[in-house]
C-alpha positions in Angstrom: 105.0 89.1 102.3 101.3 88.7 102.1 100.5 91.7 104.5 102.6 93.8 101.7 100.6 92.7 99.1 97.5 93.7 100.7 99.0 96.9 101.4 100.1 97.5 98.1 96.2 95.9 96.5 95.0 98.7 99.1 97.2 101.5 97.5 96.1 100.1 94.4 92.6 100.2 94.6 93.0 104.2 95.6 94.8 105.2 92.7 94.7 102.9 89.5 95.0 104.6 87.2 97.6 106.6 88.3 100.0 103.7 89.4 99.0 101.7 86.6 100.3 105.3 84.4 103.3 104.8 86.1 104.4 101.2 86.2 103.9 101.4 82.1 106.3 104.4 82.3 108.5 102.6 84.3 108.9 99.8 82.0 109.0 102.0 78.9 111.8 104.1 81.1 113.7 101.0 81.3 113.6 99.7 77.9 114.5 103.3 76.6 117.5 102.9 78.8 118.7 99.2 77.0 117.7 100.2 73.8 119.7 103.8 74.0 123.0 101.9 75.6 122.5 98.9 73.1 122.2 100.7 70.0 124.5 103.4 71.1 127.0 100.3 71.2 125.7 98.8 68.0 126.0 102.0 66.4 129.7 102.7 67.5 131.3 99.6 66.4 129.0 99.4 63.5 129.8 102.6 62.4 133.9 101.6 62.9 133.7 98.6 61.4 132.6 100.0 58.1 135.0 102.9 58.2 137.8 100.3 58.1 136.0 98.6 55.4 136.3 101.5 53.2 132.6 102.0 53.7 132.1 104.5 55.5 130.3 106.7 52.5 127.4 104.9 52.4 126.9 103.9 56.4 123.6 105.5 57.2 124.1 107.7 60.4 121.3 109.8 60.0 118.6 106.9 61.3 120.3 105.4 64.4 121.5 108.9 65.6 117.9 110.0 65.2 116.9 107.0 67.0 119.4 106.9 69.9 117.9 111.4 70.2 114.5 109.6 70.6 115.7 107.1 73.0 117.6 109.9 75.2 114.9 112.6 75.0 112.0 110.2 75.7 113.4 108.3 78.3 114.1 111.5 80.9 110.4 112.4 79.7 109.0 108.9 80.5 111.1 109.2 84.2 109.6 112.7 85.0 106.1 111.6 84.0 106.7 108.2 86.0 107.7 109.6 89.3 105.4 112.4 89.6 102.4 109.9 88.5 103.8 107.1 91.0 105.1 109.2 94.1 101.4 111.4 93.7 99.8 108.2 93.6 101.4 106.8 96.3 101.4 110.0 98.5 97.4 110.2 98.1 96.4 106.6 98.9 98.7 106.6 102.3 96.5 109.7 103.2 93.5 107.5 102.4 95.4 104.4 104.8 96.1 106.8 107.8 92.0 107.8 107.6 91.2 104.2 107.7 93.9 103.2 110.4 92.3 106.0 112.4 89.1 104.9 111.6 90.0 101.1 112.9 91.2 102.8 116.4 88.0 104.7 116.7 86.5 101.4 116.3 88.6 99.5 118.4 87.5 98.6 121.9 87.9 101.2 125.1 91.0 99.2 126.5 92.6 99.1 123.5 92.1 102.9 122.7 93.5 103.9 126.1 96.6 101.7 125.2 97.0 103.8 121.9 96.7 107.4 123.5 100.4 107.3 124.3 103.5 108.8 122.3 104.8 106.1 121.4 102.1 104.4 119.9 101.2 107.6 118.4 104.4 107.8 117.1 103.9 104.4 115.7 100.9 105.4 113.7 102.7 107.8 111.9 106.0 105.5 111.0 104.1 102.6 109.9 102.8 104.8 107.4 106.0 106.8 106.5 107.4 103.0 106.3 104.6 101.7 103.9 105.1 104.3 100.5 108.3 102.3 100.2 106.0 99.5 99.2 104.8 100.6 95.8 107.9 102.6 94.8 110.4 100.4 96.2 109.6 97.1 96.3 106.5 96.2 94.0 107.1 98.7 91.1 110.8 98.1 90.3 110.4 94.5 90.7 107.8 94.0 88.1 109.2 96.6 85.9 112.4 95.1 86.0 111.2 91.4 85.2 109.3 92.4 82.6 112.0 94.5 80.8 114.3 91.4 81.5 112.1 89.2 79.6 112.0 91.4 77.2 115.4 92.3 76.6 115.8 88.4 76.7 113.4 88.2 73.6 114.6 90.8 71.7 119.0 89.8 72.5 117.5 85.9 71.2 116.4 87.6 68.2 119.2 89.9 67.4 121.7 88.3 68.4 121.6 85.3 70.0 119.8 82.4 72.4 123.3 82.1 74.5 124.1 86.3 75.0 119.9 86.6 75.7 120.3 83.3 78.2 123.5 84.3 80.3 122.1 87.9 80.6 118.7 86.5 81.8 119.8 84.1 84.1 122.9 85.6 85.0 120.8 88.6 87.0 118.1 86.7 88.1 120.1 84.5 89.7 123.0 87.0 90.9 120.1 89.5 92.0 117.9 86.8 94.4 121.2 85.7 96.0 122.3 89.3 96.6 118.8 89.9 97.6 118.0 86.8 99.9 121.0 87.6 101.6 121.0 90.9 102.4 117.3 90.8 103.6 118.5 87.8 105.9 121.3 90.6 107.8 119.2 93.4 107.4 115.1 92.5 108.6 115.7 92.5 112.1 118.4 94.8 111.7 116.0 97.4 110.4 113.5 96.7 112.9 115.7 97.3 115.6 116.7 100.5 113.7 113.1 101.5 114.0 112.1 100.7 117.4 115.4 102.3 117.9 113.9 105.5 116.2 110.9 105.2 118.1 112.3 105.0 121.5 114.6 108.1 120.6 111.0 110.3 120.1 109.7 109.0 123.1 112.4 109.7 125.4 112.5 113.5 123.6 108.9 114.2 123.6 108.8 112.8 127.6 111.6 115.6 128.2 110.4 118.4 126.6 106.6 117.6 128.4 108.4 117.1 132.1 111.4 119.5 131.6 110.0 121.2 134.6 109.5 118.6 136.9 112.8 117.1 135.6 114.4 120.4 136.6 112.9 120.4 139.9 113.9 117.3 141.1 117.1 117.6 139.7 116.9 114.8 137.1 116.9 116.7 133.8 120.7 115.9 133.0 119.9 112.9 133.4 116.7 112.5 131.1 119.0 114.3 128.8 121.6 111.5 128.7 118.9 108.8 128.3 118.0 110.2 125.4 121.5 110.9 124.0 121.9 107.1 124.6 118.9 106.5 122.8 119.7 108.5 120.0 123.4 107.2 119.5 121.8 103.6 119.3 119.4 104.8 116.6 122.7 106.2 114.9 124.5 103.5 115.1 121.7 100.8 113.9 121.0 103.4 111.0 124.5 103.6 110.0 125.0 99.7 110.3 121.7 99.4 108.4 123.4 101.9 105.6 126.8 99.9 105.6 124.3 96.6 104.4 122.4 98.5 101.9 126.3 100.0 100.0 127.4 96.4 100.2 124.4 95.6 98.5 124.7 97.7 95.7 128.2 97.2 95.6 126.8 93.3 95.0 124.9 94.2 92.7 127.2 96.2 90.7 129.5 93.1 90.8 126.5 91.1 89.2 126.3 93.7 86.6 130.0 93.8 85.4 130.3 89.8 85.5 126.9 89.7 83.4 128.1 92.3 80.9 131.6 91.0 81.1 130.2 87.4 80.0 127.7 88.5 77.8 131.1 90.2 75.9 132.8 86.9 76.1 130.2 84.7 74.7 129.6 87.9 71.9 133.3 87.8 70.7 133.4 84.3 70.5 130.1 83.8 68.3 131.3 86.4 66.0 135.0 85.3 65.7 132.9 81.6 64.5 131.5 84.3 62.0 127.3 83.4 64.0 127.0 87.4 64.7 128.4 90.5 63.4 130.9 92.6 66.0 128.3 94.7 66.1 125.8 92.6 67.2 128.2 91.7 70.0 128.9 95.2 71.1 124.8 95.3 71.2 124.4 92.3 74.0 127.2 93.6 75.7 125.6 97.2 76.4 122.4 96.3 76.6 123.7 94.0 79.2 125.5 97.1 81.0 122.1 98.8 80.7 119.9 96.0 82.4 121.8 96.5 85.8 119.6 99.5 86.0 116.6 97.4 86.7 118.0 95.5 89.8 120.3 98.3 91.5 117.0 100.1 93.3 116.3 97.3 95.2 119.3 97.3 97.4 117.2 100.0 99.3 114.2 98.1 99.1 116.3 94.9 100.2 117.8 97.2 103.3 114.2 98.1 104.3 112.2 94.4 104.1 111.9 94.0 107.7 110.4 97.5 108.7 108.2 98.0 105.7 106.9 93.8 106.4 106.2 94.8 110.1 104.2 97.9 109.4 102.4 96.4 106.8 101.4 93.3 109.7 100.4 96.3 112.0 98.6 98.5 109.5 96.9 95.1 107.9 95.6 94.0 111.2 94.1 97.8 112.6 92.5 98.6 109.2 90.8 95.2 108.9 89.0 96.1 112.0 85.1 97.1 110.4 83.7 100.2 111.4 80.3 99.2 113.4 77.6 99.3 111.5 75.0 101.7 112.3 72.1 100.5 114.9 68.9 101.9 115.9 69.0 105.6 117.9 67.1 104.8 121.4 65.4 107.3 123.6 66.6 107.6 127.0 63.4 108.7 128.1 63.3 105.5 131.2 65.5 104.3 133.8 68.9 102.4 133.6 68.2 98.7 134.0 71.3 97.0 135.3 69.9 93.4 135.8 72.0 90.3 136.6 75.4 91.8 135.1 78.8 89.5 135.6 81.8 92.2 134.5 85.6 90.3 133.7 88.3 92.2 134.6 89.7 93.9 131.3 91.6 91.4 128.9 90.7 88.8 131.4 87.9 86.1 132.5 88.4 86.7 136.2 84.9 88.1 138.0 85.0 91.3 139.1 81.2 92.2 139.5 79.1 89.2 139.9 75.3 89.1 139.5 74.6 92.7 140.5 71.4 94.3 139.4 69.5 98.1 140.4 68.0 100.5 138.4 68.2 104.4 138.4 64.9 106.7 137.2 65.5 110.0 136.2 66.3 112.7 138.6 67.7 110.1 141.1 71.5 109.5 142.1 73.1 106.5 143.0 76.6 106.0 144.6 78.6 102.7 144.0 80.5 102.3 147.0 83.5 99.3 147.8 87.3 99.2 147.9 89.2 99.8 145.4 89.4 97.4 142.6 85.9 96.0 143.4 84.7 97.1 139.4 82.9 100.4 140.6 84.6 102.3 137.3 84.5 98.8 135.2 80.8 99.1 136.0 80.9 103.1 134.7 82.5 101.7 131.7 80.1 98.9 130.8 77.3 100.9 131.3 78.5 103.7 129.0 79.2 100.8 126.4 83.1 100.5 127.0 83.2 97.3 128.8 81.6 94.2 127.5 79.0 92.8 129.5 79.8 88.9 130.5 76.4 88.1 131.6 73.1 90.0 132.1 71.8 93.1 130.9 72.2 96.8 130.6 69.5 98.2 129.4 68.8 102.6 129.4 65.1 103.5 127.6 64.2 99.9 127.4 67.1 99.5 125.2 70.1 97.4 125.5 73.3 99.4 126.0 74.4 97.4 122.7 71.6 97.9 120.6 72.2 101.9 120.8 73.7 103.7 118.0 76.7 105.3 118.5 76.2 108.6 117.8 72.9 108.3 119.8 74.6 107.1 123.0 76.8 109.6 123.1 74.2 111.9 123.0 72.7 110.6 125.8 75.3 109.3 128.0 78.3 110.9 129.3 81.5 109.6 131.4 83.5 111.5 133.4 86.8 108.9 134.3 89.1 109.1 136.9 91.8 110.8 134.4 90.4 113.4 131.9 92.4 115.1 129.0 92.6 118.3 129.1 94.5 119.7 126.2 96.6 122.7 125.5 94.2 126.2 124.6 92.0 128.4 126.1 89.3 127.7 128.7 86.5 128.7 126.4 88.2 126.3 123.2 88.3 123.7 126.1 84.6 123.9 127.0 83.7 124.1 123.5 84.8 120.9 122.4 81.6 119.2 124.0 79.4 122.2 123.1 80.7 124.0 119.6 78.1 126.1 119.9 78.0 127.6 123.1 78.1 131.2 123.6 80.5 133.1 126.8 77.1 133.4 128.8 76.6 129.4 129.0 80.1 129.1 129.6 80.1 131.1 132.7 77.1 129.0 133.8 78.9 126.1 133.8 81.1 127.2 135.5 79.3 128.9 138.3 78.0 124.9 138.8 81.2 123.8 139.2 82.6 126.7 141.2 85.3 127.3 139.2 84.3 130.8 137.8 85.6 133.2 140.8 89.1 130.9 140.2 88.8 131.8 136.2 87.9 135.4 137.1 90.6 136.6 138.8 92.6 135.6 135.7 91.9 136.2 132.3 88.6 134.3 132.6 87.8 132.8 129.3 90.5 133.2 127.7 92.8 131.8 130.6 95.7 129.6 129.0 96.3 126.2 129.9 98.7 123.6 128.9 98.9 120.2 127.6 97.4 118.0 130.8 96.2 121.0 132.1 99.8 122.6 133.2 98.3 125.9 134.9 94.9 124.6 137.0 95.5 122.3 140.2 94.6 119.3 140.3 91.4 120.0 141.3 90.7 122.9 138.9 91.7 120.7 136.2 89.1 118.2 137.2 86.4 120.9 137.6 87.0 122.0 134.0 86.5 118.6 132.9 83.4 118.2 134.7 82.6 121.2 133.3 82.9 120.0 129.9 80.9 116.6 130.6 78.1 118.8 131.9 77.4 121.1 129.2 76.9 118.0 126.4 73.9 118.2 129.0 73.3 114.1 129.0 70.3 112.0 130.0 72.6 109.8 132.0 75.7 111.0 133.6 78.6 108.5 134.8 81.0 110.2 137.4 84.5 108.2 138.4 85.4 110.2 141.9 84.1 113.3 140.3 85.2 115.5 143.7 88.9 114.2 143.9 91.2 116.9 145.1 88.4 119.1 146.7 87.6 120.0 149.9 84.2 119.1 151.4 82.6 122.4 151.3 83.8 123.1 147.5 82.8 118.8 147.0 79.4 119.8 148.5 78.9 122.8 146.6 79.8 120.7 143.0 78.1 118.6 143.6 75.0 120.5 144.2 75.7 122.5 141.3 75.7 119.3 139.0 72.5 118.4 140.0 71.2 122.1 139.6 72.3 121.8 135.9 71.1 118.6 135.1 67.9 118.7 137.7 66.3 115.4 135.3 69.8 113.5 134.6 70.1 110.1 135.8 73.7 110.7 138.0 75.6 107.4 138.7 78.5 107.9 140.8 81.7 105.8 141.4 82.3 107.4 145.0 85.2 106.9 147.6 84.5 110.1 150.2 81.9 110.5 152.4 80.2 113.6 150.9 79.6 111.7 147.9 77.7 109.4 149.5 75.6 111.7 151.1 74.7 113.6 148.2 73.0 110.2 146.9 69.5 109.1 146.9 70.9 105.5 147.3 74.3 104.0 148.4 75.0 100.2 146.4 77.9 99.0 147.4 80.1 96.4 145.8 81.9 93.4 148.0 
């Protein structure tokens, strides 16, 4: 519970004044709603009583019929103004939460953002905050608008008619609503988190066939995807409709509560006024206003049905958005060599060595190759130097600076990492290339690449303007990877970081790339994660790593 009440003193500290607005309008909605149904009952049986009196001449209708017009006509006012005010509210400050949650993953270290480019945590993003605006209008709101009207329909029955109808009334739903409630929630939180992941799983298994429909078609397994995510989504169907099931029985509950509430509150009114303590009509008065306060405890059978999803998002969204946003450091100049001196890198999310005490240094203009098997840290290294990895010992220093004393915004300016797997997204070639350079016109584009060869490829298609898909569906392998380099090189850096930057290339068309990158960048400090032989020859200086 205490991640939803930061959630909700989040939302609140967006929008005041408009959920403030519209937790007073939810109150005066439900007072309306036990004054209308309580003096509509007065009324009634007042108005009998005196017509069997004989006095029925001089019983003023004019006043409480006025007043029960009021009641009707400002209480469906109040409602309207209530949930635009609250649901507006609400809708705004979740757009402010999904800014800040995205804001905490661009903040969050490399490892964890590569974890977080999938679907299904994408997927979660979005549900955690779809989850969440049942906070305010579910949970908080209608509770505190519904104790507060209960305590003062308690004060008000005490004074009208009497300390034992105001007490059973009182007690009776508080105590009939936390038992309804308490046990409800117990069948229903992990229900409706498995109803969620449930959910989730459904998208993932959708959005992986729509993306590998071909592939599945191919090899013959897209039936098969198909009925994996039929299964998937009859488990979601079935959890939702069991989750469903436990929110009607709790309203059913709660209607229960209602009717033995008013029912006693009826029982105890006869009986005061047949000892002559209250007037009939003061007893038909409890009894309706009685009938009238189940309206503020039925809405939370829906909040009761969704505790366990909304209390998980809120842990999740509580936890990313508390990460700070790294506060702004000094812009170096990467006018100097890289200093690697003495550096110890862990392997990720452990304290196990995987570079030990290795130190070089790169000028500008030169090229280095970091040789060694496989899972010796040669793209660990790539990342810790472009400031993705933390350091465990020594330095890393470009301009003089350390690598952690650089600015963001300045690093990235000056240093640029090509990894093993680049995303390539669906567009255009040109749209493509122009997410490193915005401003590049169709002449620079070609130049680029002309470096990397790919422009006779691009030419005999629709050049430019060539379509590709999402991953790059419609360039080889090695066309994909050119177009990324492609991208890296026009961002034109003072350091560049290449993971296996000729994969999936022949050695002539390696040699030639390569040879183009240094023609681009002829000043660029090139460090190179290499595996082929080409590679290595293209460097000034092989280091390799035991």
């Amino acid at each position: 519970m205490t991640a939803l009440w930061h959630i909700f003193r989040l939302i609140l500290r967006e929008q005041p004044a408009a959920l403030w607005r519209g937790a007073l309008l939810s109150l005066v909605v439900l007072l309306m709603g036990v004054a209308l149904l309580g003096l509509s009952g007065w009324f009634i049986t007042a108005a009998a009583a005196a017509g069997l009196a004989g006095l029925g001449a001089v019983f003023d209708v004019f006043r409480p019929s006025a007043m029960v017009r009021f009641l009707a006509l400002g209480r469906a006012a109040a409602r309207y103004g209530e949930r635009v005010l609250t649901h507006d509210a609400t809708l705004r400050a979740l757009e402010v939460l999904r800014l800040r949650l995205l804001a905490g993953f661009m903040a969050a270290s490399h490892a964890r953002m590569i974890r977080i480019r999938g679907a299904q945590a994408l997927n979660r993003l979005t549900a955690d905050i779809d989850a969440l605006d049942g906070v305010p209008l579910r949970l908080i709101l209608p509770v505190t608008a519904g104790v507060l009207t209960q305590l003062v329909a308690f004060a008000v029955l005490w004074w009208l008619v009497g300390l034992p109808v105001a007490a059973w009334i009182l007690v009776g739903y508080v105590a009939g609503t936390a038992l309804v409630f308490w046990r409800t929630v117990r069948h229903t939180a992990a229900l409706s988190r498995r109803a969620e992941a449930a959910a989730q799983a459904f998208r993932s298994r959708l959005i992986d066939l729509v993306r590998a429909r071909s592939d599945l078609a191919i090899y013959g397994r897209l039936a098969a995807q198909a009925q994996h995510v039929q299964a998937a989504d009859d488990r979601r169907r079935d959890l939702r409709h069991r989750q469903d099931r436990a929110e009607r029985r709790a309203g059913a509950a709660l209607q229960a509560v209602g009717a033995l509430v008013a029912g006693g509150a009826l029982w105890i009114g006869v009986a005061l006024a047949q000892v002559g303590d209250i007037t009939p009509a003061l007893a038909a008065l409890g009894f309706f206003a009685a009938l009238a306060l189940a309206e503020t405890v039925l809405p939370l059978r829906r909040a009761a049905s969704d505790l366990g999803r909304m209390i998980e998002a809120a842990r999740r969204v509580s936890r990313d958005i508390a990460t700070p946003l790294p506060a702004a450091r000094a812009a170096g100049s990467a006018e100097g060599d890289l200093q690697i001196e003495d550096v110890t890198l862990h392997r990720p999310m452990t304290r196990t060595p995987i570079v030990s005490t290795l130190s070089l240094s790169v000028a500008p203009g030169e090229c280095i190759a970091i040789t060694g098997p496989s899972g010796k840290g040669k793209s660990t290294l790539l990342l810790a130097v472009a400031g993705l990895h933390p350091v465990a010992a020594g330095r890393i220093a470009l301009g003089g600076l350390p690598i952690t004393d650089w600015g963001e915004t300045a690093l990235r300016r000056h240093v640029t990492l090509l990894p093993q797997r680049s995303a390539l997204m669906a567009g255009t070639v040109a749209e493509t290339l122009r997410l490193a350079a915005p401003e590049a016109g169709d002449e620079t584009l070609w130049q680029v690449l002309e470096a990397v060869r790919l422009a006779p490829v691009l030419r005999a298609r629709d050049g430019l303007e060539t379509k590709i898909g999402t991953r790059g569906a419609g360039l080889s392998g090695g066309e994909g990877r050119r177009l990324a380099l492609a991208r890296a090189l026009l961002r034109r850096p003072k350091l560049l970081l290449l993971d296996e930057p000729t994969e999936g290339l022949d050695d002539p068309t390696a040699g030639a790339v390569l040879e183009g990158i240094r023609g681009w960048l002829p000043r660029a400090a090139i460090l190179i994660a290499a595996h082929r032989g080409v590679e290595k020859a293209f460097a000034d200086r092989v280091v390799g790593l035991e």
